[in-house]
C-alpha positions, -999 to +999 in steps of 0.1 A: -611-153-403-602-165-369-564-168-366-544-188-345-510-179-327-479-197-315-469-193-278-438-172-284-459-151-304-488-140-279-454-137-256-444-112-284-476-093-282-472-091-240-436-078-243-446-053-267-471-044-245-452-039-214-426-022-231-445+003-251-481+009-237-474+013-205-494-022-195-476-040-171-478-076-163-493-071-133-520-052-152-526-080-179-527-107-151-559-089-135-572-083-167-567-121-176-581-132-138-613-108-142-624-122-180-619-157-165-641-149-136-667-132-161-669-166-178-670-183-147-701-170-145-718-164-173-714-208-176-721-212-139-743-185-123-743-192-086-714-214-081-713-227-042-677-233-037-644-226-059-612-250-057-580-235-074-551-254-083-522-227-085-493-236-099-455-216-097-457-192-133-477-164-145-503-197-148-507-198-111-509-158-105-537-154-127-554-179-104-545-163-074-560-134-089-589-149-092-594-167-060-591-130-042-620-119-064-639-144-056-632-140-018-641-101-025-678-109-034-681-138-009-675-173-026-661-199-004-625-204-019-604-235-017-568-231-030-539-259-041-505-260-045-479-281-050-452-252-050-443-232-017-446-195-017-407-189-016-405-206-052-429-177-068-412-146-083-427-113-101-460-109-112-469-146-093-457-140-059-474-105-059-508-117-065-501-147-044-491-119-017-520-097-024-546-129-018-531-141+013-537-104+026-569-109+014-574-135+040-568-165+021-550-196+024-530-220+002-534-256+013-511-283+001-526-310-021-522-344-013-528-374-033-558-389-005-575-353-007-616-355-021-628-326-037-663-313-028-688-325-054-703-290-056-672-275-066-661-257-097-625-260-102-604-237-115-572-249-135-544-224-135-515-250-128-494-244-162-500-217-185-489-219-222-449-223-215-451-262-205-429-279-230-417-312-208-438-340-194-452-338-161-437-357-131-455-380-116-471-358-085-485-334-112-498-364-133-512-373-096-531-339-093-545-336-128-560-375-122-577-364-093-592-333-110-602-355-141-617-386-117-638-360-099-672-348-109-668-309-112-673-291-137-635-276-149-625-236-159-587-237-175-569-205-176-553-198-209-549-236-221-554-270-200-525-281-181-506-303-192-516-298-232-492-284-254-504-254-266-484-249-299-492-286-306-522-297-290-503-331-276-505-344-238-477-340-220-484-374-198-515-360-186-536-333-191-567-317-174-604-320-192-621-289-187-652-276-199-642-243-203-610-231-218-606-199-212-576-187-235-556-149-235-546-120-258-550-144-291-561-182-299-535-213-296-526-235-323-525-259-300-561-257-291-575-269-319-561-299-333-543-334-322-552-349-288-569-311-275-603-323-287-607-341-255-596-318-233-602-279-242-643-283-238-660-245-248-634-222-256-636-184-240-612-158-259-601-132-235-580-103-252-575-081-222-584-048-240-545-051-257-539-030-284-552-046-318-526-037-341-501-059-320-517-091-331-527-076-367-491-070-373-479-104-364-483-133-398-506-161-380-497-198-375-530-211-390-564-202-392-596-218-387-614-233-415-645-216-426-673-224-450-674-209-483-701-202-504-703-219-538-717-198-566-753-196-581-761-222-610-774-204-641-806-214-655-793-226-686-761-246-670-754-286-682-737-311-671-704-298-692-704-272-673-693-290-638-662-311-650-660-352-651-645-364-626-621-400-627-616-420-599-596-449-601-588-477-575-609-508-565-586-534-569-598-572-562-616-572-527-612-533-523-643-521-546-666-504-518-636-479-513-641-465-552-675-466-550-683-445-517-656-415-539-675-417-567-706-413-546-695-386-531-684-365-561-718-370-575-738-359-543-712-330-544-720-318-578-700-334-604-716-330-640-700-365-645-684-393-627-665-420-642-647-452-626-618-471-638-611-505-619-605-541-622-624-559-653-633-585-633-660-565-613-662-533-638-697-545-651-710-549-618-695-525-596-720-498-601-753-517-608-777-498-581-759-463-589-764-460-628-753-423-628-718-435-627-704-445-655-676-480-650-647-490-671-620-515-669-586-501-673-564-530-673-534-511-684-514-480-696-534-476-729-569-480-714-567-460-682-549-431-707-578-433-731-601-427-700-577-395-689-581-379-717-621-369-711-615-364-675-612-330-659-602-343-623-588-372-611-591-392-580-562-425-577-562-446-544-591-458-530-586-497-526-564-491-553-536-513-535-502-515-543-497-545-570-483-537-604-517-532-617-519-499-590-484-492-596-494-487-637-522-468-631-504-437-611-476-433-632-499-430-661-522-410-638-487-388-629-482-383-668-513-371-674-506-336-655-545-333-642-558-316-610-557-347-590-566-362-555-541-387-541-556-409-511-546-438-494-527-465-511-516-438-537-500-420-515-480-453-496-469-460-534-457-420-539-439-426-501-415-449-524-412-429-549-416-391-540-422-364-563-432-330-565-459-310-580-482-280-577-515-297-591-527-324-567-542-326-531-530-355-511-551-368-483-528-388-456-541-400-425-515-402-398-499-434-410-496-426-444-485-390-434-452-410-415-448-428-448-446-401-469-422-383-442-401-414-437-407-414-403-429-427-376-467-418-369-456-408-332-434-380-350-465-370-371-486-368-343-461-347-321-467-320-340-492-319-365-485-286-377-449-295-387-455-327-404-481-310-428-459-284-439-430-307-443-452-329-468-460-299-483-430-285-488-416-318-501-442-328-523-463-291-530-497-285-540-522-291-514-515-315-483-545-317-458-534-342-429-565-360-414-576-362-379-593-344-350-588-312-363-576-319-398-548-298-411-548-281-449-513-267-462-507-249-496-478-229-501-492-196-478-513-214-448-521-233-428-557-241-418-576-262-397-609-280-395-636-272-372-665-295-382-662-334-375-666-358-348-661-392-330-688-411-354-662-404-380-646-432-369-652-460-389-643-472-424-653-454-457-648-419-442-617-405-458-632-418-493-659-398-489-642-372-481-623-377-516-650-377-531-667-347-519-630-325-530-625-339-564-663-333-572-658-290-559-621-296-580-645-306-615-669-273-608-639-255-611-628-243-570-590-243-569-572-266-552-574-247-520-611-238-522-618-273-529-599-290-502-609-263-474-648-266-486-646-307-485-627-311-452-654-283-440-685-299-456-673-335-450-675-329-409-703-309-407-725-336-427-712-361-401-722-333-373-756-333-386-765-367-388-747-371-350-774-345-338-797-368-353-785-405-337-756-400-319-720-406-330-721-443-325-723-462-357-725-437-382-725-451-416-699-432-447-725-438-470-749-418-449-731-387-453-743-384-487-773-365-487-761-346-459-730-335-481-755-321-505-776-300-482-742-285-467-737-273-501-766-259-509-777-243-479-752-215-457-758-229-422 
């Protein structure tokens, strides 16, 4: 399990360190300088010419670290700043010492300045501490990094990204490789860092394991668990019957593509409960699901009763008809999924249980917070365990780098891309968890598997044409080979 850290913990970690091992910062900064320069190579064998953008913190020094090695074995070296020497202190100002001695040079960057087209740059303007936006001459310098054509090496995190968060503070820097110390970022991993981390390098500078192993993780990164072996003799009763009920008038593709999905997933059976008016013809090329109309309380409780899992929202809308059908659903006390307009219709009237897995985009997650999806995005982390907390069970907040909370952890998705990005996806991925819920996965194992599965499907079939017009529909089969097959 790969685990993920907050900043004030890895700050922990280099106290510790200093304090008790007898590794000073001045140490860890070389150590930190020298893996960054090992990656530089191993991406970029023979680079011609390095351009360093220092900045005033720790950030900066490691770069100036850097930049001396490089001169030591003969690379032509460039370095920026926008912050004069008498404005460095500790660690910093001694490496920035020991490279001018070195025979370097720090230039001052202007705005009209061009970059060589055979450079690599070398990010080490702001190190994990940033918590403010950036003025505008720093917004200035990271645009003319990002407008240039070379190829980018952060130290430690982009500048300009958040790293508990993963947000852009006004700008940030788009590297291609993120070389990151001691322990990984939460930040790295999910909101807007997607676009701006590229290939991620962990350095731990050879500090003592037992710091990090001692500390209780933010989050972890998702991984892909293995389902068990049918037996032989196994039937249809064995994998659970799933309910999914939604569709209202001019919403039935929505119910549809979920029940789809918990069938390619595995489902023994898979039932929907919808509208009369299209009941008899909402399933008419897909005769493995079975359709019912459920008009009201009576009918849709009838349908409960055989039902091990139950899915409620997709195009379910918010009339009284949808309103009926969760508070019978609510009664019923099943493992359930709530998904889209479900969950706008629990925003009004909040409750909380252990048995269900809600599935709110950004939007929905504001609703159900009361607040506004530039909160949510702010900081991912916090707006899935407050949802949690308020409403328990399972939350798993969608996105570029989806989030899961249960009661212990946080995790976060690795799997996923860009061609995700079109209608039909988060019913799928519905789908694809209530169908690992009826095979008996807990609500955990089921919502970590699906997010998991659900991305890497899309992944494969982006390989395959690109993540341009990718279809929900199409992730069906490739849902099914994820689950049977390890890679």
């Amino acid at each position: 399990m790969q685990k993920l850290y907050k900043t004030a913990q890895i700050r922990q970690v280099e106290r510790i360190t200093s304090e008790n091992f007898n590794i000073s910062g001045q140490q860890m900064m070389h150590k930190a300088a020298q893996s960054a320069f090992t990656a530089l190579h191993q991406r970029w064998q023979e680079p011609q010419q390095l351009v360093l953008f220092c900045g005033a913190g720790n950030n900066g020094g490691d770069g100036y670290v850097l930049a001396r090695l490089a001169l030591a074995v003969g690379y032509p070296v460039c370095v920026y700043s926008l912050t004069d020497a008498s404005a460095l202190h500790g660690d910093a100002a001694t490496a920035y010492q020991d490279f001018i001695t070195a025979g370097g040079m720090v230039n001052t960057f202007h705005p009209a300045m061009t970059i060589p087209t055979n450079a690599i740059i070398i990010d080490a303007l702001f190190g994990t501490g940033l918590n403010r936006p950036l003025s505008n001459e720093y917004i200035q310098l990271i645009n003319t990094i990002n407008a240039s054509a070379c190829p980018v090496l952060a130290l430690d995190i982009p500048s300009g990204l958040q790293a508990d968060t993963g947000c852009v503070l006004g700008a940030a820097v788009k590297a291609d490789v993120t070389v990151t110390f001691i322990g990984l970022k939460t930040g790295l991993y999910t909101g807007e860092a997607a676009d701006y981390i590229g290939h991620i390098v962990l350095a731990d500078l050879d500090l003592p394991a037992l710091l990090l192993e001692e500390l209780t993780p933010a989050a972890s990164l998702l991984e892909k668990m293995p389902l068990p072996v049918r037996q032989r003799c196994a039937h249809k009763g064995h994998f659970g019957h799933v309910l999914l009920i939604g569709g209202n008038d001019g919403y039935t593709g929505a119910i549809r593509l979920a029940a789809e999905a918990a069938l390619f997933s595995g489902a023994g059976l898979v039932s929907i409960a919808t509208r009369a008016s299209h009941s008899a013809t909402l399933t008419l090329n897909r005769p493995e699901i079975m359709c019912h109309a459920a008009e009201n309380h009576e009918q849709i409780q009838s349908l409960l009763q055989k039902a091990s899992v139950v899915v409620i929202g997709p195009g379910l809308g918010q009339d009284s008809w949808a309103q009926t059908m969760l508070a019978t659903v609510l009664e019923a006390n099943k493992p359930t999924v709530i998904d889209a307009d479900a969950l706008n219709l629990l925003a009004k009237q909040p409750s909380q249980r252990q048995h269900w897995i809600l599935t709110p985009h950004p939007g929905e997650a504001a609703r159900l917070l009361n607040t506004s999806t530039t909160e949510v995005s702010a900081d991912r982390y916090a707006a899935v365990s407050a949802i949690q907390q308020r409403f328990g069970g399972v939350c798993l907040l969608k996105g570029a780098g989806t989030l899961l909370a249960d009661a212990e952890q946080i995790r976060v998705g690795t799997t996923g891309n860009p061609g995700m990005a079109s209608g039909g996806m988060g019913d799928v991925l519905s789908g694809v968890i209530s169908g690992l819920l009826a095979q008996g996965l807990s609500l955990a194992q089921a919502a970590g598997l699906g997010v998991y599965v659900h991305g890497q499907a899309a992944d494969r079939l982006a390989q395959r044409y690109g993540d341009r017009g990718l279809l929900a529909s199409e992730l069906f089969p490739e849902v099914r080979y994820c689950l049977n097959h390890s890679d």
